[in-house]
C-alpha positions as CSV (number, residue, x, y, z in Angstrom):
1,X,63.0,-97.1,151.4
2,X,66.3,-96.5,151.8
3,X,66.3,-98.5,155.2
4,X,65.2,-101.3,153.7
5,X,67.8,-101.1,150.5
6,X,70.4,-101.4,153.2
7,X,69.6,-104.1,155.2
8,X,68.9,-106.0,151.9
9,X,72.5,-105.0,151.4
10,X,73.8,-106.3,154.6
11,X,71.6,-109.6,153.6
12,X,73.2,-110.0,150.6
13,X,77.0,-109.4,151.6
14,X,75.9,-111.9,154.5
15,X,75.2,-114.5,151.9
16,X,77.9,-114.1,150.0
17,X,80.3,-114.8,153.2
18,X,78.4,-117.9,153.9
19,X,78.6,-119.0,150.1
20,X,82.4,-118.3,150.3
21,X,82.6,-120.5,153.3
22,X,80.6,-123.4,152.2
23,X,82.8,-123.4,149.0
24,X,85.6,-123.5,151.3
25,X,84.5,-126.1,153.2
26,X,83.3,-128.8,150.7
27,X,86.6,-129.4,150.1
28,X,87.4,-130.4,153.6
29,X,84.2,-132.7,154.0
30,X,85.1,-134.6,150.8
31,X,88.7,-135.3,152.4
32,X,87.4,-136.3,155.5
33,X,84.4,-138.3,153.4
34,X,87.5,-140.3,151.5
35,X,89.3,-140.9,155.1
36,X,86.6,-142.3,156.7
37,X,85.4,-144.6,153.9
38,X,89.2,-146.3,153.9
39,X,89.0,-146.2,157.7
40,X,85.6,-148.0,157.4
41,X,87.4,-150.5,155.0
42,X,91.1,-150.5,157.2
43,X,88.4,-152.2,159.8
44,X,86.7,-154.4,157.7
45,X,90.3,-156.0,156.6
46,X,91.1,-155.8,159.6
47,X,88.3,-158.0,160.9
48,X,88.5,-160.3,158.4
49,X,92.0,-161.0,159.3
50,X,91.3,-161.5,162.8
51,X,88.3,-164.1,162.1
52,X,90.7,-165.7,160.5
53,X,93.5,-165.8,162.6
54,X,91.1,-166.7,165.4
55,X,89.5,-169.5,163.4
56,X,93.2,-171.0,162.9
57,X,93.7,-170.9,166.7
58,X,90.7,-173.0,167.8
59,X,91.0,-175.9,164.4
């Protein structure tokens, strides 16, 4: 019916919106993927630095 060959219509447009988005958006979660692995590694450094600065205090 004509009905439902519009809503299917409205489905499809939706879709393509969100698929436009998501494009958009993986982009942006890569970056802040890469940003949070070399802050997860900044800490690590850091850490290791501090154990042994710490380990130098108490000799």
């Amino acid at each position: 019916s004509k009905q439902a060959t519009n809503h299917f219509s409205v489905l499809f447009y939706c879709l393509k919106i969100i698929t436009k988005e998501l494009d958009n958006q993986v982009p942006l979660v890569d970056e802040i993927d890469t940003k949070v692995d070399k802050a997860t590694s900044d800490i690590k450094n850091t850490n290791v630095r501090l154990k042994q600065t710490l380990n130098q205090c108490f000799r």
